[in-house]
N, C-alpha and C positions, 0 to 999 in steps of 0.2 A: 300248402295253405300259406298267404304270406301274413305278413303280424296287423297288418291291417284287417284281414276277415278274421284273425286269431282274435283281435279284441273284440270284433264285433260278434264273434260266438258266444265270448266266454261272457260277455252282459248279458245274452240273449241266454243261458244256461241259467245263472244265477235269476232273474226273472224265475225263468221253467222252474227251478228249485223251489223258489218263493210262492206257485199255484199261480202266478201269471200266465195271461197268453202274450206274448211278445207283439204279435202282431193283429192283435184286438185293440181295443179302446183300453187307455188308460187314463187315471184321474190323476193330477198334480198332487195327491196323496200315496197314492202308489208310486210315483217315483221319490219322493222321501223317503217311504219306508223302506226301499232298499238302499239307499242313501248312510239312513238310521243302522241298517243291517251289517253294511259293511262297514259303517262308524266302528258300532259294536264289537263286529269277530275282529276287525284288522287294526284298529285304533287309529283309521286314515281315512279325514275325510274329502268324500267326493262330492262336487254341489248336484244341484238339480240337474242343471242344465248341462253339465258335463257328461253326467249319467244317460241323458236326452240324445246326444248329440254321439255317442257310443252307442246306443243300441242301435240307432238310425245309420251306423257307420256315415256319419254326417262329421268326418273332421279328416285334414291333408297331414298332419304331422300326428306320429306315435304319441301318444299321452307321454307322461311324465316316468320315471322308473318307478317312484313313491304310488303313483296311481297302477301302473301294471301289477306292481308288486301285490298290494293291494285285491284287485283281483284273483289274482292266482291263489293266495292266501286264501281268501275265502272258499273257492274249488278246492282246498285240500292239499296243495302242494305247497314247496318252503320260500317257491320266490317265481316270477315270471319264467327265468332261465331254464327252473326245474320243469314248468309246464311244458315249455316249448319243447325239450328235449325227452319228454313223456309221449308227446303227441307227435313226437316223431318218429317214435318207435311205435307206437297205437295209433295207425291214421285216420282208425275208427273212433276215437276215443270221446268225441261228440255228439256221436251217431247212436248211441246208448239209448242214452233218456230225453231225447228232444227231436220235435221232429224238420226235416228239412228245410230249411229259409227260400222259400220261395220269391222272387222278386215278386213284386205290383206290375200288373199288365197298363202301367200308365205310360200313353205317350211321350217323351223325354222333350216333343218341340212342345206340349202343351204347358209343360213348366217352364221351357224359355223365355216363351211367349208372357207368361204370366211376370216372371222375373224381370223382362223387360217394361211390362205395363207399370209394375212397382216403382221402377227405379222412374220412369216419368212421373208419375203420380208425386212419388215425395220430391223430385226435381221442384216441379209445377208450388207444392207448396209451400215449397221453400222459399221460391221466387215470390210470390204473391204474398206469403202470410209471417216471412220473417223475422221481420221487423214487428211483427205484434205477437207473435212469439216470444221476442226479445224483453220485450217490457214486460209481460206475461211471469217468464222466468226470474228474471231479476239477474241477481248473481248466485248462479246455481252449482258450484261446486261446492262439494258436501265439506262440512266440518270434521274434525278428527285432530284430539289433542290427547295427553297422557299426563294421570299426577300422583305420583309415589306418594303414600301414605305412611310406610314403615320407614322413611331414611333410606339406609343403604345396606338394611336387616337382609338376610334371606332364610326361610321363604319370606317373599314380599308382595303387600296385596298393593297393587296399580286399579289406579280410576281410571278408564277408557268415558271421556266423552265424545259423542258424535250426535251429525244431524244429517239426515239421509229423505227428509222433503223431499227432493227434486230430482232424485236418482228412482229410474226404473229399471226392477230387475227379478227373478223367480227368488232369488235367495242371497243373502246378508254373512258377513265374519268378519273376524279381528282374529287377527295371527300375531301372536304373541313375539315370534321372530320368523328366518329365514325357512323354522322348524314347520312342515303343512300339518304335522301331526298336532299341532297347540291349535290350530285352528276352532274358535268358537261362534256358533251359532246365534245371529242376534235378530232383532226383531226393529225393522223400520220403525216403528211408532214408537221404539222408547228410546231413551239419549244417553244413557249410562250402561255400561260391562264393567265389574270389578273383576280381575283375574289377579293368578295368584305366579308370581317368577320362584323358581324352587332353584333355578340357579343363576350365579352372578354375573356379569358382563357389561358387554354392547349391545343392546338387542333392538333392532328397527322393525318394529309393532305394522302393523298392514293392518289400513280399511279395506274391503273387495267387497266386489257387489257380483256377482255370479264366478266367472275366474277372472276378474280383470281386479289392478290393484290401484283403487280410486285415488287413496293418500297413504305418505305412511310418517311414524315419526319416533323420532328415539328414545330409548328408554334405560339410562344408562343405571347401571346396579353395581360400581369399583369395591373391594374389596381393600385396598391397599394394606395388603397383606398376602403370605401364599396361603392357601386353604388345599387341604384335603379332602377328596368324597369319591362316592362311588356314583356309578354312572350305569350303563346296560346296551346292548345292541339293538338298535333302532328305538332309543328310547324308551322301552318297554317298562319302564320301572321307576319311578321317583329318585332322585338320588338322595345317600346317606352321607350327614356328615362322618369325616372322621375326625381331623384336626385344625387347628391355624396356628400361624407361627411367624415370626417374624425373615426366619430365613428358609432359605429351599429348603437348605440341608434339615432340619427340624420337624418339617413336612416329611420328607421323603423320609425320614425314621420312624415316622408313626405307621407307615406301611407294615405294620405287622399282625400277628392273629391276636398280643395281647393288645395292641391299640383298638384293632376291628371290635374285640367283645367288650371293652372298655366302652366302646362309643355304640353298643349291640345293633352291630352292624352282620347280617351273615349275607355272605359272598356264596354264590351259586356258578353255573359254569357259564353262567354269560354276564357278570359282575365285570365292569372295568374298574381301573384307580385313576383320578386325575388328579393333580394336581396343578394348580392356574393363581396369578397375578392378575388382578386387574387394577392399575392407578386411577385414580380420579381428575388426574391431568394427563393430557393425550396431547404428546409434542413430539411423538416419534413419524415419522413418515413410512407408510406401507409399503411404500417403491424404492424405496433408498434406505439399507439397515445390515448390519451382520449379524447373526446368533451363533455362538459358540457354545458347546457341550461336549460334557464327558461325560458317560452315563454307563450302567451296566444294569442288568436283570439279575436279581438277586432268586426271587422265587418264581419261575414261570410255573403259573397255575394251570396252562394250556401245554400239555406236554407236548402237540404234535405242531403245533404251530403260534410260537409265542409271539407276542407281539408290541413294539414302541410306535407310538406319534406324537409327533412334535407338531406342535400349531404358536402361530402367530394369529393373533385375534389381530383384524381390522375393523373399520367401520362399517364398508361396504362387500368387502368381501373375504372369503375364505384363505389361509394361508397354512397350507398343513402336508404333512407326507407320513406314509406309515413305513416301517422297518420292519423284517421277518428274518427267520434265519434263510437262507436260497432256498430251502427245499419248497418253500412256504409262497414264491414271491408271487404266484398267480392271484395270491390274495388280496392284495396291497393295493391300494390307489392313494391318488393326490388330487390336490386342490392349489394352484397357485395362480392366483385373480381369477379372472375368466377361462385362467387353460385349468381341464379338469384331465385327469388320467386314469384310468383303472389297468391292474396287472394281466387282465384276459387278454386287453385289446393292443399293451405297450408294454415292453419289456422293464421291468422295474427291478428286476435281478440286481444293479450296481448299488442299489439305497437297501441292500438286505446284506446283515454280517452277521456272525457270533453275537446274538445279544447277552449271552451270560459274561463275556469277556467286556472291561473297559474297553470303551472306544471316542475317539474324540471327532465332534461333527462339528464342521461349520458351512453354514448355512448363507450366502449372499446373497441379497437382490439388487438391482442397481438398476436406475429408468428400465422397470420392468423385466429384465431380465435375469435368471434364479440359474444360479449355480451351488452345487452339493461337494463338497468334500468329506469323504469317510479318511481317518488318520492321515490326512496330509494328500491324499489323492483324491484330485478333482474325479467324480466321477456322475455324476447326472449335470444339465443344462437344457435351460427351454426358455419361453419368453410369454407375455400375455399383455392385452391389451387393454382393458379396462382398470382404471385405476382402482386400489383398495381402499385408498382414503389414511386415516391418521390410523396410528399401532393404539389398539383395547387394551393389549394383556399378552401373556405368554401360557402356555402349558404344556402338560405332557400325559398323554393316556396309554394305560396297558392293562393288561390282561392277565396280569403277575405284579406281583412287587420289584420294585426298584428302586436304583440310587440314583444321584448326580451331582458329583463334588465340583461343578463347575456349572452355569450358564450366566452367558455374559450376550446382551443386546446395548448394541450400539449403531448409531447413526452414521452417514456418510464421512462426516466429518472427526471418526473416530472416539466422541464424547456420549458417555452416556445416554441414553434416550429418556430413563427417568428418573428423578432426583430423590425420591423417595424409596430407594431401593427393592424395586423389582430387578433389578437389572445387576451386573457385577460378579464376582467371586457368592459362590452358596454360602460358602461360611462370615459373609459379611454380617 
């Protein structure tokens, strides 16, 4: 079965679940409510028309991982991966409770043909009627602005205005960031969403009108300050604060069980700790910078596979890589511009050491290209081609407590990146 009919089953399953017939008549209410369904179990949503366009096996590219994933979840298993390697052991494993997909006995040249008359038709009136179309619409791209309410508080309530007139489409959002799980439901007729940011940053807000992303605009939340909180795998969970402080080092001491019940925080086994900087001047460049660190793992909470990430926040895009000890490294991935990695598919072994041991990482990128040193040996290099825009912030996420009596960001030019001290010696 290749992952193309693998998606198109497992919509057509969840339907069968739901007392649908897949291939009966449905109402634009029923595909919301399994829409709503997997909103619910998976806390990832899919639009209408996405949903549409899956059951129909009517799309050339693999959905998204967040949407695979998604799926699978809701079937009962922990991630797409697991499915697939379920159903490869159980070739039967669809054949249960649903019954066979049979094509439509529809001629394939009478949808040609039809496909063809279309494409003349709006040719035809385009030609004839575009110009009064023109006048008709006016200037029809949709509005979409953003206005922080709280200052630079978190949590923080943002005004969303928009105006969505002259956009046709089954279904409407506003994506809070790059995150699809913030994704909120809105309603063409009305012009305001208040949403609530629970953490701080860079974060570039999405208008979409089915999946497509009409406008987007930024919404910046600096701290200038390091903060403490806790965070969860795949989002799952609100984050807690724990501290702030003027320097890392201050931060990364609060990492402890009496700072956590101080701030009644309780840590479960899929609890992270970050730690992050955000300035409210952005003069660093995401293509040209060094980070230096020294860091150790003081408490790994995860006995069997502990785990550090370092991220550099951009405007536009992701800058991050994870450390394990080797045993661990198939778990790891990275983000560096537009090159993404993950440890299944690239060997990510060189970026994993002793994390209970000091060890001192420096980090370069330089027109685009990202070089890793672990204690004084180069040992990863790659390159990417979309820029990331101006440096947000810095931080660090794990899965255990930890120190770091060092991180220093600096620019090509060897001069601090921000003047306000995020950047330097911890103990500044």
């Amino acid at each position: 079965m290749t992952d193309h009919e693998l998606v198109k089953r497992s919509v057509y399953k969840i339907f069968i679940q739901n007392g649908y017939n897949p291939e009966g008549t449905l109402a634009q209410r029923d595909f919301e409510f399994i829409c709503n369904e997997i909103e619910e179990h998976t806390r990832t949503l899919i639009s209408v028309s996405t949903i549409k366009r899956l059951l129909k096996g009517d799309f050339g590219r693999i959905p998204q991982v967040a949407t695979l994933n998604a799926l699978a979840t809701y079937l009962g298993f922990r991630n797409w991966q697991d499915l697939k390697t379920n159903l490869q052991q159980d070739t039967n494993g669809y054949a249960v409770s649903e019954p066979t997909v049979v094509a439509p006995r529809t001629k394939q040249v009478s949808w040609k043909w039809f496909a063809i008359a279309a494409v003349v038709l709006v040719a035809v009136a385009f030609t004839f009627l575009g110009y009064r179309m023109e006048l008709s619409l006016g200037n029809s791209a949709p509005s979409f602005s953003a206005r922080k309410v709280t200052g630079n508080t978190i949590p923080n309530t943002v005004v969303f205005s928009y105006d969505l007139k002259n956009v046709k489409a089954d279904s409407f959002f506003i994506q809070q960031s790059w995150d699809k799980r913030r994704r909120v439901r809105i309603d063409k007729k009305n012009h305001v969403l208040t949403d609530i940011y629970y953490e701080p940053g860079y974060h570039t807000a999405k208008l979409i009108a089915n999946d497509s992303v009409l406008k987007t605009v930024d919404v910046s939340i600096p701290t200038d300050a390091w903060r403490a909180s806790t965070t969860s795998y795949f989002g799952s969970k609100l984050p807690q604060y724990i501290a702030a402080g003027k320097t890392l080092s201050s931060v990364t001491q609060s990492l402890n069980d009496g700072s956590l019940q101080k701030a009644h925080v309780t840590p479960d086994e899929h609890t992270l700790f970050v730690c992050s900087y955000f300035p409210s001047v952005l003069i660093g460049d995401g293509d040209d910078f060094t980070c230096n660190m020294r860091v150790r793992l003081t408490d790994a909470r995860s006995k069997q596979c502990p785990c550090l990430m370092f991220e550099v926040c951009c405007q536009r895009q992701f800058m991050y890589f994870m450390s394990m000890n080797k045993g661990c490294a198939s778990e790891t991935e990275a983000d560096f511009g537009d090159r993404k990695l993950n440890g299944k598919t690239t060997d990510m072994s060189p970026l994993c050491f002793d994390l209970q041991q000091w060890t001192d990482i420096n980090w370069e990128v330089k027109n685009k290209k990202v070089a890793i040193s672990i204690n004084g040996q180069k040992v990863f290099e790659t390159a990417y081609n979309k820029s990331c825009g101006k440096i947000t912030g810095v931080g660090v996420v794990s899965n255990g407590f930890y120190e770091m009596s060092r991180l220093e960001l600096t620019g090509h030019d060897g001069k601090r990146i921000s003047e306000n001290g995020f950047v330097g010696s911890a103990e500044k």
